[in-house]
C-alpha positions as CSV (number, residue, x, y, z in Angstrom):
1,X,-2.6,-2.3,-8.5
2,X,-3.6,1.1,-10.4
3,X,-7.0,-0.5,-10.4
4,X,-7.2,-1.6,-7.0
5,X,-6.0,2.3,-5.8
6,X,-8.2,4.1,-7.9
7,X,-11.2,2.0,-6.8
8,X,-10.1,2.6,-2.9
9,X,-9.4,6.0,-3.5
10,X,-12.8,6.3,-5.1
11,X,-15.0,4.9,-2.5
12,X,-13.1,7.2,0.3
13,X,-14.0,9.9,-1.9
14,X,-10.4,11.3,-1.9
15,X,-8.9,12.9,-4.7
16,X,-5.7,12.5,-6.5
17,X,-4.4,16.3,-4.6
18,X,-5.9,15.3,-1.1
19,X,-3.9,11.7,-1.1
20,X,-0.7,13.6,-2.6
21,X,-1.0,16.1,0.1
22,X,-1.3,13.3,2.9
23,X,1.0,11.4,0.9
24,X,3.8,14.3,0.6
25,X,4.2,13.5,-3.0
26,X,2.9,15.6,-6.5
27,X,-0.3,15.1,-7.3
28,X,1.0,14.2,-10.8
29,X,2.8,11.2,-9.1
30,X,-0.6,9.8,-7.2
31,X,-2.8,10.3,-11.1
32,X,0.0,8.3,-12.3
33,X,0.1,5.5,-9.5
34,X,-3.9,5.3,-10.4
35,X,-3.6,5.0,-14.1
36,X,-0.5,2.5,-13.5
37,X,2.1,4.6,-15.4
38,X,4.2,4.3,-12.3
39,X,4.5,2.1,-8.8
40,X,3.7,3.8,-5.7
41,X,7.5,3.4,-3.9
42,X,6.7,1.0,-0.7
43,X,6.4,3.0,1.7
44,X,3.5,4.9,0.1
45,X,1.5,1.6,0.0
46,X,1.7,1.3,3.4
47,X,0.7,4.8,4.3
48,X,-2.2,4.5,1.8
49,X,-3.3,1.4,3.0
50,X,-3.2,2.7,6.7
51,X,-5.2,5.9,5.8
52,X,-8.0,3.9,3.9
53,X,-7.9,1.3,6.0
54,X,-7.1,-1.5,3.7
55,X,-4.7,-4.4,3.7
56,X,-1.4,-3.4,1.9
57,X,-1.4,-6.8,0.8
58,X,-4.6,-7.0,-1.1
59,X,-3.5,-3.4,-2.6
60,X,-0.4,-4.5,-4.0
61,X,-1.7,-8.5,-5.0
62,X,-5.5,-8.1,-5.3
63,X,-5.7,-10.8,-3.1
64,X,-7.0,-10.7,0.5
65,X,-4.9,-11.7,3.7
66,X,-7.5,-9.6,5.9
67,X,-10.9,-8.3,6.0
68,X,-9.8,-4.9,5.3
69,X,-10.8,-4.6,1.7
70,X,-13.2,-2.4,-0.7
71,X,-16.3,-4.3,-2.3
């Protein structure tokens, strides 16, 4: 998953402070959610997946339901 987040993050060209500002969360907690120290709590993966436009499902599995996905 921490791979899967820092590569969406990435290619939106969002950094670990903007998605923990739109995120409402430390920026400490989103570095560690992309280096998979911690798990994003649910309802974070949906609001990520919403604001980069990407299936919650393929953030969380690596495995597509939709089209919604980063190459």
């Amino acid at each position: 998953m921490a791979a899967r987040l820092d590569r969406a993050l990435q290619k939106a060209n969002i950094s670990s402070a903007k998605a923990a500002g739109w995120l409402e969360v430390s920026e400490h907690d989103v570095q560690f959610w992309r280096r998979g120290i911690t798990v994003p709590p649910f309802a974070a993966f949906n609001r990520i997946a919403k604001a980069l436009d990407i299936d919650p499902h393929w953030l969380c599995t690596g495995q597509a339901q939709h089209a919604h996905q980063p190459n």
